[in-house]
C-alpha positions as CSV (number, residue, x, y, z in Angstrom):
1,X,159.9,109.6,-6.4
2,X,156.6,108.9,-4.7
3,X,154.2,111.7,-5.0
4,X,153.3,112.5,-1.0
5,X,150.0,113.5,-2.0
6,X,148.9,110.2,-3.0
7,X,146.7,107.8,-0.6
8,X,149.6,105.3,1.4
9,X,149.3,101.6,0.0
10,X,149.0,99.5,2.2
11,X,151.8,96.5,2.8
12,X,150.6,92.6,3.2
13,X,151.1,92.9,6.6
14,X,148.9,96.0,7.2
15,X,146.1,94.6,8.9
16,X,148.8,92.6,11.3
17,X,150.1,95.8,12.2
18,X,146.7,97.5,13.4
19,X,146.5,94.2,15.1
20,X,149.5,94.6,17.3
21,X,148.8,98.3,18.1
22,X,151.3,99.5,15.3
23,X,151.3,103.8,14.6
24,X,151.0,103.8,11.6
25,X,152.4,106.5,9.2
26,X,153.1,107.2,5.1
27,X,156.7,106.9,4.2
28,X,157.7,106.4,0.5
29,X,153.8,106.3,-0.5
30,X,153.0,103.0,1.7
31,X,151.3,103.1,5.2
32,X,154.3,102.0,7.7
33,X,154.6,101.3,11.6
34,X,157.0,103.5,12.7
35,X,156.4,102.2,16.4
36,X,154.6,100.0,18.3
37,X,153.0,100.2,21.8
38,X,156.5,100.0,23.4
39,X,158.3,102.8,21.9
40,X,161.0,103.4,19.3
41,X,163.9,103.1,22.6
42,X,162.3,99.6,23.8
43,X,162.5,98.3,19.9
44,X,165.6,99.8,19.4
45,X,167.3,97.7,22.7
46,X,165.6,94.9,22.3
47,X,166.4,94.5,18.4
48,X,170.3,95.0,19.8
49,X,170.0,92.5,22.5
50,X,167.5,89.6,20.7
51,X,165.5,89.7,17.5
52,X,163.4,92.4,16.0
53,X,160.9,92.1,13.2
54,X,160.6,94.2,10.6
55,X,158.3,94.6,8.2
56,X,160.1,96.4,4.7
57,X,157.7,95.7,1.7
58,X,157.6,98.9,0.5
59,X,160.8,97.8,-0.7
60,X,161.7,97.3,-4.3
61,X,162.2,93.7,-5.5
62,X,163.0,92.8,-9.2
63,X,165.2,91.0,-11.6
64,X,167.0,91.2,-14.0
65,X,167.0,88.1,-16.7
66,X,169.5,87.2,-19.7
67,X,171.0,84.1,-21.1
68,X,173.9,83.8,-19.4
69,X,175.4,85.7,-16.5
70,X,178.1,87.1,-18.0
71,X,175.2,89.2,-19.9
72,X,173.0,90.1,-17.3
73,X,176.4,91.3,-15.6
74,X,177.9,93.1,-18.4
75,X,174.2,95.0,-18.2
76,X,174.6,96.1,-14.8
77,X,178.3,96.9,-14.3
78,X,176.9,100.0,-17.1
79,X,174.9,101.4,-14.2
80,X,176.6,100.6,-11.3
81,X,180.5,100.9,-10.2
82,X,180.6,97.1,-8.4
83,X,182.0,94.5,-9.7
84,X,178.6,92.4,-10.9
85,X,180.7,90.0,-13.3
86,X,182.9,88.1,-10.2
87,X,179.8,87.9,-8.0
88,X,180.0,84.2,-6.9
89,X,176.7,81.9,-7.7
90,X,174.9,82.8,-3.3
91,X,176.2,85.9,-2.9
92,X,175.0,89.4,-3.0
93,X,176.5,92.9,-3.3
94,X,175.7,96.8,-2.2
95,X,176.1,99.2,-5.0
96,X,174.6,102.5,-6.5
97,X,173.2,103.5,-9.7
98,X,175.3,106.4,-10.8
99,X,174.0,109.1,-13.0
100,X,176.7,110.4,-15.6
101,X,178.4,113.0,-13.5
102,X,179.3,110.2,-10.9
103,X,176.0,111.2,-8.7
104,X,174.3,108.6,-6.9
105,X,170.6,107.9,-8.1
106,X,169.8,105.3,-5.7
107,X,171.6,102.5,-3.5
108,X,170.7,99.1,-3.7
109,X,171.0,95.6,-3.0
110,X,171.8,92.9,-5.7
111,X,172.2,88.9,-5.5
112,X,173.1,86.2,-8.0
113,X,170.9,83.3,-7.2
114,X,172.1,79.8,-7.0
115,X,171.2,77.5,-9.4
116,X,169.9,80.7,-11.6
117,X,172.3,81.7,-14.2
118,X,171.0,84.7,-15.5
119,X,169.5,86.0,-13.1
120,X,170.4,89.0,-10.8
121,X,167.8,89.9,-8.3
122,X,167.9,93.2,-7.3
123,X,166.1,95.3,-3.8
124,X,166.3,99.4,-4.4
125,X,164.4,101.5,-2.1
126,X,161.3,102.7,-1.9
127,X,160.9,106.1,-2.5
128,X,163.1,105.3,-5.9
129,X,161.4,102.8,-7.1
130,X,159.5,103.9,-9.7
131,X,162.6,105.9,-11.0
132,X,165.1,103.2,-10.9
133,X,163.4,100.4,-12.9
134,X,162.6,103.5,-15.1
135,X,166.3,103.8,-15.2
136,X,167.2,100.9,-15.7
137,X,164.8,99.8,-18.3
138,X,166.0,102.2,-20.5
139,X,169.7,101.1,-20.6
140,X,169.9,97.6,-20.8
141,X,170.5,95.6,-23.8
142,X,168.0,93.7,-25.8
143,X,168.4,90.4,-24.6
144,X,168.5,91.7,-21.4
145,X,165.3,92.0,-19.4
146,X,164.1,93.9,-16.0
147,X,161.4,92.3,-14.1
148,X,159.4,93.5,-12.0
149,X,158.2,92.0,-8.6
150,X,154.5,93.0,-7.1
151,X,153.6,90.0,-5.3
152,X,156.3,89.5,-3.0
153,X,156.6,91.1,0.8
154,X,160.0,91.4,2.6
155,X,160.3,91.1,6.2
156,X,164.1,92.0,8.1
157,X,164.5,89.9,11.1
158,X,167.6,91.5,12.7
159,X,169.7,91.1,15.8
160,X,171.7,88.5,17.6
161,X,169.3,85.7,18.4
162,X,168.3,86.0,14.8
163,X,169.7,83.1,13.7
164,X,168.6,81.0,16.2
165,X,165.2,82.0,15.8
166,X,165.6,80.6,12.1
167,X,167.0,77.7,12.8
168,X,163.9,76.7,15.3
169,X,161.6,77.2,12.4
170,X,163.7,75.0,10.2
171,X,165.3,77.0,8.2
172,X,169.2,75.9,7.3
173,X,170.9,79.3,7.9
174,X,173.4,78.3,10.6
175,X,176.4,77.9,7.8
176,X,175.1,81.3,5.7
177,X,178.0,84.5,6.2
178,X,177.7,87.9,5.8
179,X,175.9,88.5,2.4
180,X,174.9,85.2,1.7
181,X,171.6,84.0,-0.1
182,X,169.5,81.3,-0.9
183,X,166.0,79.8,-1.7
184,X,164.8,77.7,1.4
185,X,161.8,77.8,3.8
186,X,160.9,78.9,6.8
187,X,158.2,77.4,9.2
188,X,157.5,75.2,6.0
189,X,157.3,78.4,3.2
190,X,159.2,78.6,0.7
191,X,161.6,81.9,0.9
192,X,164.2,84.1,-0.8
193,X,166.9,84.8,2.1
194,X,169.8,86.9,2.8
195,X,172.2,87.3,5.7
196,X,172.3,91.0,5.6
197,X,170.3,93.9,7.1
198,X,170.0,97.8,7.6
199,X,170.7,97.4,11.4
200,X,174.4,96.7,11.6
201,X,173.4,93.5,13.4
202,X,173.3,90.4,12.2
203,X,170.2,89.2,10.6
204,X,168.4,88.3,7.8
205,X,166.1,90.0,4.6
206,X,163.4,87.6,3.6
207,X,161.3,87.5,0.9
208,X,158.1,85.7,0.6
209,X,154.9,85.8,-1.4
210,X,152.5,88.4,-0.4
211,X,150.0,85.2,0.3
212,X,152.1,83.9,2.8
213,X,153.5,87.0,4.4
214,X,150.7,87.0,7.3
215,X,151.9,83.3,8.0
216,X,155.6,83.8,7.9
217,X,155.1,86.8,10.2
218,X,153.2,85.1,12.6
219,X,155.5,82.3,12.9
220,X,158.4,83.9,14.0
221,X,156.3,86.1,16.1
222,X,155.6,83.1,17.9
223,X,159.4,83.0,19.1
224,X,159.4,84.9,23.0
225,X,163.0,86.4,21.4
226,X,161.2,88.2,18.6
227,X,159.3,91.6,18.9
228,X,157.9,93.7,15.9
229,X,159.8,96.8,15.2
230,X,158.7,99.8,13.2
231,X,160.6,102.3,10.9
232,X,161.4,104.4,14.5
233,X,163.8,102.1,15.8
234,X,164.8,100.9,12.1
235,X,166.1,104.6,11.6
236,X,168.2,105.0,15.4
237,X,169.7,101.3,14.5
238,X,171.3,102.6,11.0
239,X,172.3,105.7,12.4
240,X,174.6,104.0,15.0
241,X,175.8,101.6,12.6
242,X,177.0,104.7,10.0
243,X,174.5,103.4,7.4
244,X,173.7,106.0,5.0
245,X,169.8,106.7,4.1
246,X,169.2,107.6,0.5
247,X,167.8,111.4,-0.1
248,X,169.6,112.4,3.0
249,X,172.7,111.1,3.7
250,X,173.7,110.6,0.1
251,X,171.9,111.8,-3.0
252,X,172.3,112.8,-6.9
253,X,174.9,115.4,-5.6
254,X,177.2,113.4,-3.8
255,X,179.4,110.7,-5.3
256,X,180.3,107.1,-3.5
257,X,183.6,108.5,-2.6
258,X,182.4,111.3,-1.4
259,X,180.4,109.2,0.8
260,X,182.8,107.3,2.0
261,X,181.7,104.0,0.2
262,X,184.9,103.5,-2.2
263,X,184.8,99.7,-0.3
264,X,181.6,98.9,-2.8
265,X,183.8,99.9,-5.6
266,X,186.3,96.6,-6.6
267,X,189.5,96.7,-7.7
268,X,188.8,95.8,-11.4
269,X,185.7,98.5,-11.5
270,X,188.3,101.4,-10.3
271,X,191.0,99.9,-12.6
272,X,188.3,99.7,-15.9
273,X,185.6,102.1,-15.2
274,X,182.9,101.7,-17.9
275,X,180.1,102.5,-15.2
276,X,178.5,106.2,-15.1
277,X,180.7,109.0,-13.6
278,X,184.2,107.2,-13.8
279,X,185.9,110.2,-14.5
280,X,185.2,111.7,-11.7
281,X,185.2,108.8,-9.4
282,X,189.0,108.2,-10.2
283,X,189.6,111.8,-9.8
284,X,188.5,111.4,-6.5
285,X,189.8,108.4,-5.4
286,X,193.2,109.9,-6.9
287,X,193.2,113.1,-5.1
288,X,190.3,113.1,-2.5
289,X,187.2,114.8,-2.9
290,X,185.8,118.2,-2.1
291,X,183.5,117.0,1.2
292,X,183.3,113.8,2.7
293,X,180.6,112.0,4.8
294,X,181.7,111.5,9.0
295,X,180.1,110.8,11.9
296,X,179.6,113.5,14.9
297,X,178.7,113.0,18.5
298,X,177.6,115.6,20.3
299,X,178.0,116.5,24.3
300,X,174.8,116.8,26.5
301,X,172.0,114.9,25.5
302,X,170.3,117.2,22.6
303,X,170.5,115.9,19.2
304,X,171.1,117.5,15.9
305,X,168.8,117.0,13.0
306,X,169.3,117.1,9.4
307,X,170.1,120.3,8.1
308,X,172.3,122.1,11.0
309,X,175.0,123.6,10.0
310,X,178.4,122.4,11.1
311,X,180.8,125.0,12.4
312,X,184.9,124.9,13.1
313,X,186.0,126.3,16.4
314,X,186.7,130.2,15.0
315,X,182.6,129.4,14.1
316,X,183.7,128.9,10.5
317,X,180.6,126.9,8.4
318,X,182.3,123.2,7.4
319,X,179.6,121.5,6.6
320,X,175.7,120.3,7.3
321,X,174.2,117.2,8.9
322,X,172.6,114.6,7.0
323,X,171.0,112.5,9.7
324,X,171.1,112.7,13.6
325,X,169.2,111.8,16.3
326,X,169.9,110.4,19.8
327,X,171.8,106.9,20.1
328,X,170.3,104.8,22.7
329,X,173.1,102.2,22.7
330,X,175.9,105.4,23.2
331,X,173.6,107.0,25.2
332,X,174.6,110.4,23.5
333,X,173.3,112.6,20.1
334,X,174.9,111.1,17.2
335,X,174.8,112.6,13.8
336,X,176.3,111.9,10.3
337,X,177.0,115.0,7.5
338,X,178.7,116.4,4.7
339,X,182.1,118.5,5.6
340,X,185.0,119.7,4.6
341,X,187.9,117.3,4.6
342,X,190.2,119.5,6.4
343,X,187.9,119.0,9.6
344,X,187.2,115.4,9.0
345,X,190.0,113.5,11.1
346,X,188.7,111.2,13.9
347,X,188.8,113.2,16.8
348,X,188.5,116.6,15.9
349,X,186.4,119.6,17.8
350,X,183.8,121.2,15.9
351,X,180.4,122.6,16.9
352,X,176.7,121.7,15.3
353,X,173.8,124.5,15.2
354,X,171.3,123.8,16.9
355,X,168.4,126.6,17.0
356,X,171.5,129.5,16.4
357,X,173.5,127.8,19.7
358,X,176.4,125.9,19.1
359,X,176.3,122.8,20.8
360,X,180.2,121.0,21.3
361,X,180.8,117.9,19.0
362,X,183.6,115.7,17.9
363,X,184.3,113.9,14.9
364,X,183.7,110.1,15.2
365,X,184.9,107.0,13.9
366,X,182.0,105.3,11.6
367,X,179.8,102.9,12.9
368,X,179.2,104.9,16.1
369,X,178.6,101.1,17.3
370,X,180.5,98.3,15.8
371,X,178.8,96.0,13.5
372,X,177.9,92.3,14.2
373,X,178.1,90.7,10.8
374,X,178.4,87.0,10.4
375,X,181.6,87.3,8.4
């Protein structure tokens, strides 16, 4: 992890976002906007109801490089539960980097280029970084290498006019689904692209090289249907979409079934195991595991925040929230949180702590709001 103490590096867009009146703030050892002059609930409607800009280079961006893919697979599927080996060439998974009890180091992102057999290309988060290419360096095979990215930025452009925004730049992205990538440009620079985001809109992850971030940013800034968004909004949008935020919501303690992510797991990985923490994860997927992640909204309009305790109705302690905050698109308090699975059905009555008063909640179906993925 990043140590907090240390001075906040700043991203290739950092000057842009002084420009544009960005607050800016340290998260995961980089200096981040985490809103803008028109406040976290303006950038959080507007990224629902057009196109919101994100800027997410504090991001980690690597590969990983072998002869063939079959290698580079075989290296990953050790770390990870997914199903690496039957990724199609233009198509990217989620997974997790389990430690040997089944716990989850990290989440991330990984993609099997086109045209680039060999090569995975892999996004992990920020604060985890440093740890998982540490991690990873350390298990894979010789002929097997991790590399590294530093010169690269990565810019989210999220919500329903996303694509459209794209297109008017010149960028062929009208025929990419869901999970999608490819290597194409963008107002004429070259780009690494996904169809995914941390939003539960649809949208789009780009990559560029640091020297053109400033350019690539400005350009679709230039579109009326794009705003710039900061890591306020960012938050409130995963929360509604049931998106889990590493270190909070999920973290070394808590296994992918236990989070409710056995979907990431493939049949032939919960068939075959021989990924970290098998064991257990086919205990669990056998007979259900001890807590399990859910999704809570509240009455009245006072949210919970990480760390309440969740009560039953005799004022029983069930379990703790994770991440909460108010959702502007319900219009209500909306949290996630660990509980006991007795409690867990959709629908049930339950009661969150807030400052010793128990405020009335009800379990909810995950997303609070329903994606808008490109399938």
């Amino acid at each position: 992890m990043t140590d907090p103490t240390d001075t906040p590096l700043p991203t290739p867009l950092h000057a842009a976002h002084l420009a544009l009146g960005g607050r800016l703030v340290p998260f995961a050892g980089y200096a981040m906007p985490v809103q803008y002059p028109t406040g976290i609930l303006a950038e959080h409607q507007w990224t629902r109801a057009h196109a919101g800009l994100f800027d997410v280079s504090h991001m980690g961006q690597a590969r990983l490089v072998g002869p063939d893919h079959a290698t580079v697979a075989a290296a990953l599927e050790a770390l990870v539960p997914a199903d690496v080996a039957g990724l199609a060439p233009g198509r990217q998974r989620y997974s997790q980097l389990l430690a040997p009890d089944g716990g989850i180091l990290d989440d991330l992102m990984f993609a099997r280029p086109l045209g680039a057999d060999g090569t995975l290309a892999l996004v992990v988060n920020a604060g985890c970084k440093a740890a998982d290419y540490a991690h990873i360096a350390a298990h894979l095979p010789p002929d097997v290498a991790l590399e590294i990215i530093e010169d690269r930025a990565l810019l989210a452009l999220q919500g329903p006019e996303s694509e459209a925004v794209l297109v008017a730049l010149g960028a062929a992205v009208a025929d990419l689904v869901f999970m999608d990538v490819r290597s194409l440009e963008v107002a004429g620079l070259p780009v690494d692209l996904s169809r995914s985001g941390y939003t539960g809109e649809d949208g789009f992850e780009i990559s560029v090289a640091d020297s053109d971030a400033v350019a690539l940013w400005s350009a679709l800034l230039a579109d009326p249907r794009v705003k710039p968004i900061g890591l306020g909004a960012r938050d409130s949008l995963r929360l509604e979409g049931g998106l889990c935020l590493y270190g909070h919501d999920i973290d070394v303690t808590s296994s992918p079934i236990e989070a409710g992510l056995a979907w990431s797991i493939q049949k032939r990985r919960r068939l075959g195991g021989g990924f970290p923490g098998f064991a257990r994860i086919a205990r669990e997927l056998a007979e259900g595991p001890a807590r399990t992640r859910v999704g809570l909204i509240l009455d009245g309009r006072q949210p919970a925040r990480e760390g309440a305790e969740i009560a039953a109705t005799d004022g029983t302690i069930v379990g703790r929230v994770t991440s909460g905050g108010f959702g502007p698109t319900l219009e209500k308090p909306v949290a996630m949180g660990w509980i006991d699975p007795a409690f867990a059905a959709v629908g049930t009555e339950l009661a969150v702590l807030v400052r010793g008063k128990p405020l009335p909640a009800r379990v909810a179906a995950l997303p609070f709001v329903p994606a808008r993925f490109r399938r």
